[in-house]
Structures are given as C-alpha cells and as structure tokens.
KOLKOL-404611 format. One record per residue (C-alpha): x, y, z; chain; residue in one letter; residue number from 0. Coordinates in nm, 4 decimals, m for minus. Layout:
REM residues N
<<X Y Z> "A" "a" NUM>
...
END
This chain:
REM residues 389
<<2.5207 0.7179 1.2950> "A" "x" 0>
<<2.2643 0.4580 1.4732> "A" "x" 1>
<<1.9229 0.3890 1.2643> "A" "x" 2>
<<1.7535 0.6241 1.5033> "A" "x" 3>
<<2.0332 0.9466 1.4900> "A" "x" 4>
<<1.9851 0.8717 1.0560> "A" "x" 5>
<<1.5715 0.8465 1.0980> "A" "x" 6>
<<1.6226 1.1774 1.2092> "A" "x" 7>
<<1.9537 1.3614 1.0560> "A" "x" 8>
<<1.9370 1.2527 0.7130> "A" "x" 9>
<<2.0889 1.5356 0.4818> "A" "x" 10>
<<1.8678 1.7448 0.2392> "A" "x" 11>
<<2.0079 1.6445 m0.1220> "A" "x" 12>
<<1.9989 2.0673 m0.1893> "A" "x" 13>
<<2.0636 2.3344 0.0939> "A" "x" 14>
<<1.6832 2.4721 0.1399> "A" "x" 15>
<<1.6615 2.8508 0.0661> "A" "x" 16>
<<1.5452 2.9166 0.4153> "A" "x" 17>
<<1.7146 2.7078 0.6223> "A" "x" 18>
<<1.4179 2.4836 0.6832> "A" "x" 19>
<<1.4428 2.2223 0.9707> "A" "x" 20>
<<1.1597 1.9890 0.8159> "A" "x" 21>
<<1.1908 1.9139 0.4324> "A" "x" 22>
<<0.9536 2.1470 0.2719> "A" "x" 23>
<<0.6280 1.9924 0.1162> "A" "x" 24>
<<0.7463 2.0790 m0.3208> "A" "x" 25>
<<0.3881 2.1005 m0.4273> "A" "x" 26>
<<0.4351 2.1559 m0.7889> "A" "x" 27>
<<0.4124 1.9539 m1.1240> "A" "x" 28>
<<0.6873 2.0825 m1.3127> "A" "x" 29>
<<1.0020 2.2268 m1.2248> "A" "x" 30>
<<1.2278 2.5533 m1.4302> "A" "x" 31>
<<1.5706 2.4292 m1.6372> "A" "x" 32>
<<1.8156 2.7112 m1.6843> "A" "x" 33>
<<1.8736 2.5140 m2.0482> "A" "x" 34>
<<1.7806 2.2907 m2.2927> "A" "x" 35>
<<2.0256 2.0530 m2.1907> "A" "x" 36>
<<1.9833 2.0487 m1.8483> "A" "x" 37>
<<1.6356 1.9553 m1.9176> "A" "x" 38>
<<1.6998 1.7015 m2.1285> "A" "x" 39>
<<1.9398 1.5292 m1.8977> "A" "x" 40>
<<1.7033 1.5105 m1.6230> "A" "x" 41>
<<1.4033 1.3291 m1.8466> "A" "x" 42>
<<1.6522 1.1182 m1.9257> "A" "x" 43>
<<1.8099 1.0264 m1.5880> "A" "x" 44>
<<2.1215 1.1245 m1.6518> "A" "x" 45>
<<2.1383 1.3900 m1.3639> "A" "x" 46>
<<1.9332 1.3216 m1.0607> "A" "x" 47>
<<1.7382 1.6707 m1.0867> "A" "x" 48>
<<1.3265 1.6419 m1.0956> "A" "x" 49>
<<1.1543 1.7155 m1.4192> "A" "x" 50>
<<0.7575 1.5934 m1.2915> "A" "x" 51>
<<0.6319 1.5097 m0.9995> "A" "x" 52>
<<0.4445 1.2458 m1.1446> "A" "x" 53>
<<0.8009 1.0636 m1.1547> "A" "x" 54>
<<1.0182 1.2593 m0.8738> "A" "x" 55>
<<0.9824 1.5279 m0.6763> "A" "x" 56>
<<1.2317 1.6865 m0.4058> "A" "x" 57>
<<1.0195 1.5868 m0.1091> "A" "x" 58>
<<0.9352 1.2447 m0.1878> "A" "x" 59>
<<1.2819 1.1996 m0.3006> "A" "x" 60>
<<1.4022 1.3178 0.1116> "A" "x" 61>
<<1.1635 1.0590 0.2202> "A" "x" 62>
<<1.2965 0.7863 m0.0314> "A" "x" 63>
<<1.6778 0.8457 0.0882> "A" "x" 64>
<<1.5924 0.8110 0.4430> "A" "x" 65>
<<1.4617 0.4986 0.4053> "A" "x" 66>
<<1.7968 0.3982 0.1731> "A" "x" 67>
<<1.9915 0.5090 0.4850> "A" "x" 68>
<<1.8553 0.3170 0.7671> "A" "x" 69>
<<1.7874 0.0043 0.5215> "A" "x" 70>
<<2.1329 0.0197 0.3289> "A" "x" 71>
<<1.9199 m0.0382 0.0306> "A" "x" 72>
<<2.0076 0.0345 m0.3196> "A" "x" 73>
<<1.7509 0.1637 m0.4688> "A" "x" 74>
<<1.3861 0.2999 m0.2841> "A" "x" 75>
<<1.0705 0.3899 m0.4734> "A" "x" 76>
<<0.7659 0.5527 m0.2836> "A" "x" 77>
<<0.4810 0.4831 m0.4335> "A" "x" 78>
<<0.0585 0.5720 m0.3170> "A" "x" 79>
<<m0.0075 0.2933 m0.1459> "A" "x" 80>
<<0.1065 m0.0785 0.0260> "A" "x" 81>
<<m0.0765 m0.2258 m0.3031> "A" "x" 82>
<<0.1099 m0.0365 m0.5311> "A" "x" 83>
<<0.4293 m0.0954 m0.3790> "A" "x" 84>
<<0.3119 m0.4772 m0.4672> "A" "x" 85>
<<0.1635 m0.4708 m0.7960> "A" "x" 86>
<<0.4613 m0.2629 m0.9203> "A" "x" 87>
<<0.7298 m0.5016 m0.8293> "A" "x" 88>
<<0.5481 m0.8135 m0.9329> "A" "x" 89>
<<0.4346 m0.6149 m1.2654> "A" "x" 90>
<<0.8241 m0.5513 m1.2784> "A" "x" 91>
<<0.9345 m0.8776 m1.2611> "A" "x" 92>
<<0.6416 m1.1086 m1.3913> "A" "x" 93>
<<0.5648 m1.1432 m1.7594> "A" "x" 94>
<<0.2956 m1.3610 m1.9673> "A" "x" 95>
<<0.4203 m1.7436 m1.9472> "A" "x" 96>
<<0.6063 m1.6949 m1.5962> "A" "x" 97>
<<0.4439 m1.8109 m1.3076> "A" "x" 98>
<<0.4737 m1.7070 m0.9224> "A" "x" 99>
<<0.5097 m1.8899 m0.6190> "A" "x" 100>
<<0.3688 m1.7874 m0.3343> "A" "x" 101>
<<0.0905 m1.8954 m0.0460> "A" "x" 102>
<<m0.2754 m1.8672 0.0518> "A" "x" 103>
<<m0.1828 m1.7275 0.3511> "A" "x" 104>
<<m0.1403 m1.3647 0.2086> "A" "x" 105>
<<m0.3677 m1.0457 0.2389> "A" "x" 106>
<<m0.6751 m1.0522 0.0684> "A" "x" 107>
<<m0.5835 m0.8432 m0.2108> "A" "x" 108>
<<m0.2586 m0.9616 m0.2203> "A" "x" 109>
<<m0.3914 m1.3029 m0.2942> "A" "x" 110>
<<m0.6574 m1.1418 m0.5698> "A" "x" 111>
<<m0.4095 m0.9700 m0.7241> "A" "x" 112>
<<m0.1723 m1.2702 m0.7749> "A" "x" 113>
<<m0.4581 m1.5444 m0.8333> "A" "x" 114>
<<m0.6904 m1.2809 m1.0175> "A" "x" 115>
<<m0.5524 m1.0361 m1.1879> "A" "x" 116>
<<m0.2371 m1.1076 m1.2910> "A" "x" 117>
<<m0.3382 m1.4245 m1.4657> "A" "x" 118>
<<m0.5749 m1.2976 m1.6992> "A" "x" 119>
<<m0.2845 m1.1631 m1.7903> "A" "x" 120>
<<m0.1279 m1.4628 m1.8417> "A" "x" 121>
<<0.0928 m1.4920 m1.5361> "A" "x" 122>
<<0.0130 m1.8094 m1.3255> "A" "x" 123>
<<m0.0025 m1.8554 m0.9379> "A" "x" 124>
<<0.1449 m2.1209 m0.8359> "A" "x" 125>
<<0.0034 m2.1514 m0.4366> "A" "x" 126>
<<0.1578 m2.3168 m0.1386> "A" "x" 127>
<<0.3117 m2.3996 0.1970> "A" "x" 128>
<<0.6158 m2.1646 0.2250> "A" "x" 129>
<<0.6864 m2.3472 0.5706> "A" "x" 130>
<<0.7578 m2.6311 0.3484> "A" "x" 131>
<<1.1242 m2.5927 0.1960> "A" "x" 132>
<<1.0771 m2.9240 m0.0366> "A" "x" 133>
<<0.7545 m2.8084 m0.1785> "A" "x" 134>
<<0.8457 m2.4672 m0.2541> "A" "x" 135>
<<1.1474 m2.6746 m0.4566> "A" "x" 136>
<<0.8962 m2.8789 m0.6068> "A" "x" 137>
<<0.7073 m2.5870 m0.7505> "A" "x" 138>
<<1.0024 m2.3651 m0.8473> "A" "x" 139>
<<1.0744 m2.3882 m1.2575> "A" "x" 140>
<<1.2475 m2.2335 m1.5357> "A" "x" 141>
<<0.9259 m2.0056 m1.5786> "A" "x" 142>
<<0.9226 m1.9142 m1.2249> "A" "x" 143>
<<1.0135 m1.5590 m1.1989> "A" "x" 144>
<<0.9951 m1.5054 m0.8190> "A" "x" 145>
<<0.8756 m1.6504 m0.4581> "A" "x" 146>
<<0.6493 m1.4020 m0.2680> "A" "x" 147>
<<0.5883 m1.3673 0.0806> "A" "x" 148>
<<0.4656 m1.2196 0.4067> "A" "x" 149>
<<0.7187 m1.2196 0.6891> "A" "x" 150>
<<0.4354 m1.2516 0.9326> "A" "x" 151>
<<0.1433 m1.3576 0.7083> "A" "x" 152>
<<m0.2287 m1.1273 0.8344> "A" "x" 153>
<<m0.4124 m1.2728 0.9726> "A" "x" 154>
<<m0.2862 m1.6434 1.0346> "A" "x" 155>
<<0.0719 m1.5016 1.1987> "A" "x" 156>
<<0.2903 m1.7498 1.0400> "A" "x" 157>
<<0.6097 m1.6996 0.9416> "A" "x" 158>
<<0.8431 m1.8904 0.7089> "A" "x" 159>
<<1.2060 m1.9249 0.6763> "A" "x" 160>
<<1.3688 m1.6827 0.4408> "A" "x" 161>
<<1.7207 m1.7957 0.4772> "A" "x" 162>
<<1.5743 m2.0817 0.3254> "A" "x" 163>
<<1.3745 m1.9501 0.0532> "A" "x" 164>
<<1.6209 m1.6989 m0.0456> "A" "x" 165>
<<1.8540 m2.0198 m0.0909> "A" "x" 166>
<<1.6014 m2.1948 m0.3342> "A" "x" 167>
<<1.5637 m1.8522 m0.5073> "A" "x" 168>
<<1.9226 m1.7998 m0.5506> "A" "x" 169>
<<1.9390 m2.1638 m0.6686> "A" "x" 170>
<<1.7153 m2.1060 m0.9167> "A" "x" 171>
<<1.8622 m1.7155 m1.0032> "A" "x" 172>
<<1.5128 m1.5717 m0.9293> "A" "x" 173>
<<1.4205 m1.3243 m0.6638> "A" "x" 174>
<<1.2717 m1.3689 m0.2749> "A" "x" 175>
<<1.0142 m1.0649 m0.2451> "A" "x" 176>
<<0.8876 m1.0181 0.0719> "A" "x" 177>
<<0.6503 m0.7974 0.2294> "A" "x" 178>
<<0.8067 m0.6690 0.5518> "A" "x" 179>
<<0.4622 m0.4373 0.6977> "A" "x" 180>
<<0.4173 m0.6644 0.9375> "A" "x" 181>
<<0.8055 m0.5276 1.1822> "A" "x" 182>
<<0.9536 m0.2389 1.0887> "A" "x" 183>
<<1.2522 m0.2802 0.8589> "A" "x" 184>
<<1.4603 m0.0524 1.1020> "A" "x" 185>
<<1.4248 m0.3925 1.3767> "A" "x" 186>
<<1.6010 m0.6241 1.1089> "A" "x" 187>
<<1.7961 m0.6248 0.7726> "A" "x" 188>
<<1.5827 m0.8106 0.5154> "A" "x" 189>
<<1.9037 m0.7879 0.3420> "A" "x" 190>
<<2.0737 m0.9582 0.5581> "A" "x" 191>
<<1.8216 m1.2611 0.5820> "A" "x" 192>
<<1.8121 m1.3225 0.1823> "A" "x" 193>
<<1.5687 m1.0734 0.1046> "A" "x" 194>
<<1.5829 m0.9105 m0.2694> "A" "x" 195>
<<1.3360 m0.6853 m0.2515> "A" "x" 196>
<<1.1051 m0.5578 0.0020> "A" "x" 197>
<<0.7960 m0.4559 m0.0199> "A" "x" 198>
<<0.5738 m0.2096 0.2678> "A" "x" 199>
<<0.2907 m0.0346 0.3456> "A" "x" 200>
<<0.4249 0.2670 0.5145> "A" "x" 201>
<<0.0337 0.3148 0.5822> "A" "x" 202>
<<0.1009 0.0930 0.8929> "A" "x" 203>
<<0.3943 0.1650 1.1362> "A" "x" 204>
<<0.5758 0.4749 0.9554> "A" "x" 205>
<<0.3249 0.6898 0.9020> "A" "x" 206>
<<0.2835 0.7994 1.2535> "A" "x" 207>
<<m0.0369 0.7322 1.3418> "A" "x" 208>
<<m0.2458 0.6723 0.9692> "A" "x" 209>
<<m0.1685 0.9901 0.8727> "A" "x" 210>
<<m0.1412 0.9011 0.5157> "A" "x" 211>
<<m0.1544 0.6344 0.2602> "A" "x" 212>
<<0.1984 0.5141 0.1103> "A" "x" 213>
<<0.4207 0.2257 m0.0261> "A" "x" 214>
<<0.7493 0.1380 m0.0670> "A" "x" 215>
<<0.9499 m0.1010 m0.3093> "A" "x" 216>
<<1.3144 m0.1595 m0.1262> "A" "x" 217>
<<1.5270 m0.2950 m0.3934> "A" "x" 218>
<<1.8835 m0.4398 m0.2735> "A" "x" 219>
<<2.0475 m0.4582 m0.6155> "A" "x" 220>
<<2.0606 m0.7902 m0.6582> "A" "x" 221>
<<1.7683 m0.8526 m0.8986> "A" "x" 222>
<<1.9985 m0.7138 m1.2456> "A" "x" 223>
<<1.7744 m0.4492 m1.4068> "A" "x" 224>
<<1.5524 m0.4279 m1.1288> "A" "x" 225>
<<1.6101 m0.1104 m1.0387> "A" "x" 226>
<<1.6009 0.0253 m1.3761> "A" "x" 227>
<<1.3031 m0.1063 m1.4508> "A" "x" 228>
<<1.1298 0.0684 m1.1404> "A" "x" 229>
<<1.2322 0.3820 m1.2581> "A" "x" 230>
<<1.2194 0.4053 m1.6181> "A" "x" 231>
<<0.8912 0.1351 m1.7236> "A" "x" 232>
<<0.6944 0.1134 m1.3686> "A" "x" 233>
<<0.6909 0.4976 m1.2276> "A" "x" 234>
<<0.6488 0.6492 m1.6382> "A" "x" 235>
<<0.3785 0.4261 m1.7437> "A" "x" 236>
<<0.1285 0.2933 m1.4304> "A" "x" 237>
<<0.1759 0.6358 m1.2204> "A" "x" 238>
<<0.1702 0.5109 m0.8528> "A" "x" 239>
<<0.4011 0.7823 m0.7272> "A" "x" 240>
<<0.3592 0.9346 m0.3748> "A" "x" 241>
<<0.2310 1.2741 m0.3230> "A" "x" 242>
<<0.4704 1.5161 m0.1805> "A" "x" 243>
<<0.2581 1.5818 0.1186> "A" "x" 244>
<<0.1856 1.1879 0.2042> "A" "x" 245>
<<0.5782 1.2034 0.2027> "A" "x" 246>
<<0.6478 1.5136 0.4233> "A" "x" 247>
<<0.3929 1.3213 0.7021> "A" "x" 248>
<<0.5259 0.9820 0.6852> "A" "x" 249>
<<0.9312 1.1437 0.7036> "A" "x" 250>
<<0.7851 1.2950 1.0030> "A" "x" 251>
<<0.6506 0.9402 1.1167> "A" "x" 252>
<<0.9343 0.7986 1.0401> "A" "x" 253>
<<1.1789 1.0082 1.3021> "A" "x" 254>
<<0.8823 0.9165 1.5921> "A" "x" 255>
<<0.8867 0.4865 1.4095> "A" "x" 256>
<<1.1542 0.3418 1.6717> "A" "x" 257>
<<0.9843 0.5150 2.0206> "A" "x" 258>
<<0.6031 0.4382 1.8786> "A" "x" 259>
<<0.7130 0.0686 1.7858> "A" "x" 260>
<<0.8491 0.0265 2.0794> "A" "x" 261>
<<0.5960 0.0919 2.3074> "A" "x" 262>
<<0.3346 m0.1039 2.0669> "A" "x" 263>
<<0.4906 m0.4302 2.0383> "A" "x" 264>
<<0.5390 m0.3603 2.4408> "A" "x" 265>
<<0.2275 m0.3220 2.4729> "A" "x" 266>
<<0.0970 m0.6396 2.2302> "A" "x" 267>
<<0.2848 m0.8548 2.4062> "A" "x" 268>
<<0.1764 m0.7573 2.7890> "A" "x" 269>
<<m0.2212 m0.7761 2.6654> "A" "x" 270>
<<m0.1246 m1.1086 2.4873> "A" "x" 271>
<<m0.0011 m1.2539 2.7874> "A" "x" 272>
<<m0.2917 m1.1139 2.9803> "A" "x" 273>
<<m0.5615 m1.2367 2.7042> "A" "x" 274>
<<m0.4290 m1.5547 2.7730> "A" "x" 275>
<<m0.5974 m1.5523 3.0933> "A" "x" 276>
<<m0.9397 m1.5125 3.0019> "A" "x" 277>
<<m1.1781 m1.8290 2.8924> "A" "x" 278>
<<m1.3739 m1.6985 2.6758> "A" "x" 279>
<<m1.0966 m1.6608 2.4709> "A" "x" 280>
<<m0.9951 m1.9767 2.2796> "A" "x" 281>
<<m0.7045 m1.9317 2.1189> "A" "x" 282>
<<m0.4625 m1.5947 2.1613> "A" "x" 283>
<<m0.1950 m1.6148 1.8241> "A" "x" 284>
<<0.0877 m1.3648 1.8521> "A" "x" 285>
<<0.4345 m1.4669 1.7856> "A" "x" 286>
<<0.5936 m1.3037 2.0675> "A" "x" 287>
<<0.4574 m1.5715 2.2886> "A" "x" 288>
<<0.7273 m1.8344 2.3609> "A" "x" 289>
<<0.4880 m2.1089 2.3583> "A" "x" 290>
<<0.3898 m1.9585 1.9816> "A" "x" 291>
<<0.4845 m2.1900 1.7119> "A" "x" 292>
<<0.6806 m1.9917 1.5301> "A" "x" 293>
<<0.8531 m1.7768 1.7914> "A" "x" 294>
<<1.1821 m1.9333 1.8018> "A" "x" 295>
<<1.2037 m1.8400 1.4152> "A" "x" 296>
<<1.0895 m1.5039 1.4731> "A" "x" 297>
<<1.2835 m1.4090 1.7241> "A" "x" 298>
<<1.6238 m1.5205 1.4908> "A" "x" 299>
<<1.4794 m1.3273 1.2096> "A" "x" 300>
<<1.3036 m1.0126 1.3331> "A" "x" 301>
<<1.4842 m0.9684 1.6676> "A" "x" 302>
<<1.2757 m0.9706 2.0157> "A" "x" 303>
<<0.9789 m0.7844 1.9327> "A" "x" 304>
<<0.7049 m0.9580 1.7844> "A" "x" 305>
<<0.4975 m0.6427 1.6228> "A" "x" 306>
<<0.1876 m0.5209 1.6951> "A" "x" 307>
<<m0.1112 m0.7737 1.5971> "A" "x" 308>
<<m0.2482 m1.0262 1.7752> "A" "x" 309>
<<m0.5596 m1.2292 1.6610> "A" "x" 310>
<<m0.7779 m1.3857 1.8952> "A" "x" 311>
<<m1.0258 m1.7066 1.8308> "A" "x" 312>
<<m1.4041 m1.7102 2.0058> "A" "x" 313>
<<m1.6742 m1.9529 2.0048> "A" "x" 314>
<<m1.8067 m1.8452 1.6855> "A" "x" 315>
<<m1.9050 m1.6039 1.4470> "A" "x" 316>
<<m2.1992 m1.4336 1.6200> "A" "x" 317>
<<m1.9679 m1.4259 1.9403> "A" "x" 318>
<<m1.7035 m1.2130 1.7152> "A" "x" 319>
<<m1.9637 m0.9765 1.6670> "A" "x" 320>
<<m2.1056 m0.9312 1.9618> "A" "x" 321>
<<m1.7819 m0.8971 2.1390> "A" "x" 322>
<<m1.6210 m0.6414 1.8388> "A" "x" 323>
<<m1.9858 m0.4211 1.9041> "A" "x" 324>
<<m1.9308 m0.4138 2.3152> "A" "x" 325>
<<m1.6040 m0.2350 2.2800> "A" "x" 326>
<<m1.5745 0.0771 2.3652> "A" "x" 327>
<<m1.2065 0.2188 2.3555> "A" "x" 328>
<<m1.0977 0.0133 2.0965> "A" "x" 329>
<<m1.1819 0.1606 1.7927> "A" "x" 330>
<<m1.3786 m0.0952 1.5311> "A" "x" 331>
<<m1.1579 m0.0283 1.2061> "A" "x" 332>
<<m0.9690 m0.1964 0.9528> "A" "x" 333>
<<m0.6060 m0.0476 0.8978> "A" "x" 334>
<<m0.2873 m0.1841 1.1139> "A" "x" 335>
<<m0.0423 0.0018 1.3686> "A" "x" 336>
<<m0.2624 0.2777 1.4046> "A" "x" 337>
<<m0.1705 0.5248 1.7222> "A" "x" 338>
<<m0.5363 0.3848 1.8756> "A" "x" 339>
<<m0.5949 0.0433 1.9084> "A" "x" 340>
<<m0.8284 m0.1198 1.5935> "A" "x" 341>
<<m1.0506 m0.4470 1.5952> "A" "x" 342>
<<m1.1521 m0.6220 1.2629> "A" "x" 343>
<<m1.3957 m0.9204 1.1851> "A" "x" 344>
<<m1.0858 m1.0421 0.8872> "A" "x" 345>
<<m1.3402 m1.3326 0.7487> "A" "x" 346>
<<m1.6495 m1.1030 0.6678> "A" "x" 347>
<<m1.4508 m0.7496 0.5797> "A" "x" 348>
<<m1.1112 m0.8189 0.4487> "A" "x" 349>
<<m1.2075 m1.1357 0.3107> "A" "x" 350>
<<m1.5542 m1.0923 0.2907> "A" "x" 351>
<<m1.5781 m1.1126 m0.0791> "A" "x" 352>
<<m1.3902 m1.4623 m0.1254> "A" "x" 353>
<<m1.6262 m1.7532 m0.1052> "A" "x" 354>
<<m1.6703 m1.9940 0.1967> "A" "x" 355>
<<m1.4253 m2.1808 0.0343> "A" "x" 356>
<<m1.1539 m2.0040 m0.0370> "A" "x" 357>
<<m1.1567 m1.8751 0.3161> "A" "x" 358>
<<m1.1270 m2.2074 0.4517> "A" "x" 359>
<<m0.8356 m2.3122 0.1990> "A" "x" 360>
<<m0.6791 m1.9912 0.3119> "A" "x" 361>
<<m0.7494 m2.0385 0.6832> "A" "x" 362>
<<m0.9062 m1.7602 0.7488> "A" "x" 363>
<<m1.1995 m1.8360 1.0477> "A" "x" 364>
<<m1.5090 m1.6845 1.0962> "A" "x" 365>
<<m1.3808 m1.7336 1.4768> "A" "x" 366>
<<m1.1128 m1.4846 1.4354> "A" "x" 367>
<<m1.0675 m1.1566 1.5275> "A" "x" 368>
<<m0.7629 m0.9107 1.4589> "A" "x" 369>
<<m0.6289 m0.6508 1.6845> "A" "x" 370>
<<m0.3920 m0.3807 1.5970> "A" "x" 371>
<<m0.2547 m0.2518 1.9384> "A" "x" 372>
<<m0.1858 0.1199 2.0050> "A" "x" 373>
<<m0.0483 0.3080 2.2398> "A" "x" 374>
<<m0.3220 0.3127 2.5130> "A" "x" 375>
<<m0.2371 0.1999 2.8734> "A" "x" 376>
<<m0.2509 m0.2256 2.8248> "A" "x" 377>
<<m0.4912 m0.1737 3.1519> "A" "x" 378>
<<m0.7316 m0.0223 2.9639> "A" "x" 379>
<<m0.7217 m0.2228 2.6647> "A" "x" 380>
<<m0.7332 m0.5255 2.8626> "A" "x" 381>
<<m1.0517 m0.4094 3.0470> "A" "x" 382>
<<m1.2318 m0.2885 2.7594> "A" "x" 383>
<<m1.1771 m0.6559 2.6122> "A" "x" 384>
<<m1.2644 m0.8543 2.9474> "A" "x" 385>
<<m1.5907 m0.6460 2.9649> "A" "x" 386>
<<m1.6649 m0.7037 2.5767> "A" "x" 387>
<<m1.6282 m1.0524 2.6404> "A" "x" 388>
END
C-alpha cells in the first residue's frame, strides 16, 4: 500500500469487540491477566500484551505502529511531548564523560537542554557549524556519543547535509539524531538519508490542527541496544508516555497529514513568493525559494516541498511589534503547523530568556519574525500582512 492508503488502513493489533472503525480511546491504568504467567510475561516483555498504561497501552500502541508503517522504522515510542521525545533519546544515549555535538542553531529548549541541563550532569556540549563537514570532524571524539540536529533549524531555516554527517557518525560508530518536525517524515525517508534516529513533535503537522501535545522517538535499528533501552530504562523510569486520548487525536491527524501538508507548504510557498514583493519587508527566508541558499539541498533531501514556516526580517524590533499587533487574521501564537496561520516575535518569546548574547551567537534577530502558515486562502493572508505592514 502507498504511505497515504497505510496512514489510513493500518490493522488493529486485536479484532475490536465491536467492530470499531476508529481505534477506541483504552482509558484505563491496568489491564486483567487470565494467569499468573501471562502476567508475568507481559511486565517482562516477553509477549507484546499491555500491563500499565504508564508503559503501553492498546491505543497508543495503534498510533505507534502506524507511524512504523509509513516510516519502515524499527522501533516507535510515543511519548507527551516534542521535548520528551528529545530528552529521552539523548538521556538514552548520553552518559557522564560523553559529550554531544551539535549547533546553536537549535530550538530554544533544545539548546538549554543540551548546554544546560544535561551538563550539570556531566555530559558536555560540544557547539558548532553542522554546514561545516571538517569541523564537525574536528569535534567528533572517542567520548562523543552522538551528532544532533534540526533538518530545517527554527528559526534561522538552515539545513545541513545528513548524508554527510551520517558518514562522520558512522565513521566514528556513533549515531546521527535528527529532529525531523520541521517536513513530515511521510515526504522523505530519514532512513534513507543516514538518519539513526528521529526525533518529532507530532504537536506540529500530525496532530491535525494542535489538537494535542505529543512526541515521537523513530528508532531505525541501527543504534545496538537502542531500542531496548527506550523500552525497558527510558519509558519505566522518567514516565513520558502519551496519553491514550492525545493518541486517538493525532492517529486521526495523521490519516488527514498528507492533504493538510499539502495545501500548507502550497500555500507557504505562494505567500513567500508574494512577500517578496513588498519593501517593507527586508529579508523573506523560506527554503522553497530557488534563490534560498539552501534550496538545492533541500529539495535532494526533503523532496519539493519546503514546509510550512517562513520567517520574515523588518527594520527593527519595535517594527516587529507593531506589525505582529496590526494583524488581524493571523492569529499571534507560538506553536507550528497549526490549521490557522500563527505569528511569533522568536527573539523576545522563544528565546526571550537567553541573554543578548547568546541570541546573537545563535543568530536569532530581534528583526525576525516567524510565521506558521495554515490553511487560509494565501489572498487573505497576504492582505492581512500588506495592511500590517
């Protein structure tokens, strides 16, 4: 079956009772054994049957196996949110003594988390240009125990090469994570690009219109013990798991994903062109702009669509603000891929907390502002900018 037919079609691991079109929501902690044994096999993995939802549960399960299906993945873990999905996997991987490479140009509390947090716990960053295949070489050791990405980094939209990094990371036997939020994972195989593991906020594009707050760790099978780890360390002891009901909406976003992505990276690209247009505006940065610096690499890696976020550059500061408080359609709201079309001020919300700078060493500008386009008419969203302006 095609990724769409599977998004849709995926069987139910156990007949339903009723003959129930949607998964049912399993809202229940604990689940009946007929036995002793049966019970102990399924706290102990042996059988695949759920023994607390705080680990597994039926519905979350449904959702977890449709996303193995249209990814080809090995092993999927939903977990409660985008940061969850990250912290786990790095938490899964990293260890006091080991350092991780990765960039400044990563979300806010992606880059707190890996400068911050995880090296109080002894577990050093190790920051720099991933566009720069020598340096990442340069800062690769025997203590290294991954590279870390964005595919499209939020908000400075650039992208890096992962066929390359995944061949320093295979060189040196360690992993190439990469958070994929930014383009569906049904548009590309990560897999297929060098990818270990993947990590998403099904917040964004899956959910169906923010619906619901959810991660994912997409594990290939190629990081030994990995998978294992997820399951038997990560999901028993930090309890990130998704709720059965955040998993029932975001299946249901899921079978909608390809004909609401494809209508919102339409529709990014048409207002980029057309934001192009307008003076005011300084600079327009979406990568599905051929004179974009890094569409040519996009376009290899992701396909032809070039998401749904565009950031635009004004005068200054007090011009972002103005302009974000004239609009009136699009909504003023953090979150990305939403159904309605968001605008964010990244340098005083997101990254409000980091000091002038950090900001600047991470390129984020006061000048900037993100949009998350929806699935309004481009006419009106182009209008409701022009007059803002």
């Amino acid at each position: 079956m095609k990724k769409q037919t599977k998004a849709i079609h995926t069987a139910y691991r156990l007949p339903d009772a009723y003959g129930a079109l949607s998964m049912p929501v399993y809202h229940t902690a604990a689940y009946e054994f007929k036995n002793a044994d049966e019970m102990a096999d399924a706290f102990c993995g042996r059988t695949d049957m759920p023994d607390y939802s705080r680990v597994t549960n039926p519905t979350v399960t449904y959702f977890e196996n449709k996303v193995k299906e249209l990814t080809g993945a090995t092993n999927v873990i939903a977990l409660s949110s985008g940061m969850a999905a990250i912290s786990n996997t790095l938490l899964a991987v990293a260890g006091a003594g080991k350092n991780i490479v990765s960039s400044r140009h990563v979300f806010g509390n992606t880059y707190s988390l890996i400068a911050g947090t995880l090296l109080r716990f002894g577990v050093k960053p190790k920051l720099c240009d991933l566009t720069d295949i020598e340096k990442v070489e340069s800062m690769v050791d025997e203590n290294t125990c991954c590279i870390y990405l964005e595919i499209i980094t939020n908000p400075q939209m650039e992208v890096a090469d992962l066929r390359a990094l995944s061949r320093v990371a295979k060189a040196h036997h360690i992993p190439l994570i990469a958070d994929t939020t930014m383009i569906p994972f049904t548009e590309f195989s990560a897999k297929e690009l060098g990818v270990d593991i993947e990590v998403v906020s099904s917040t964004k594009y899956l959910s169906g219109g923010a619906t619901s707050i959810g991660g994912l760790v997409i594990d290939y099978g190629t990081l030994e013990g990995f998978g294992q780890r997820m399951k038997t360390e990560m999901l028993l002891n930090l309890g990130a798991y998704m709720t059965p009901h955040v998993a029932y909406m975001q299946t249901l976003g899921l079978e909608t994903l390809n004909a609401r992505y494809r209508l919102q990276a339409s529709n990014a690209l048409e207002l980029a062109r057309k934001l192009c247009t307008l003076p005011a505006i300084r600079r327009v940065n979406y990568v599905g702009l051929e004179d974009n610096p890094y569409h040519e690499l996009a376009v290899s890696q992701f396909g032809k669509t070039g998401g749904a976020m565009i950031t635009i550059d004004l005068e200054s500061r007090e011009a972002c603000f103005s302009f974000i408080n004239r609009l009136k359609l699009i909504r003023r709201a953090t979150n990305l891929f939403d159904n309605k079309s968001l605008a964010i001020h990244p340098a005083s919300t997101i990254f409000g907390n980091f000091t002038d700078r950090q900001r600047k060493s991470m390129d984020v500008l006061d000048t900037t502002v993100r949009l998350s386009v929806g699935l309004e008419d481009v006419d009106d969203l182009f209008e409701d900018i022009k007059n803002s302006l």
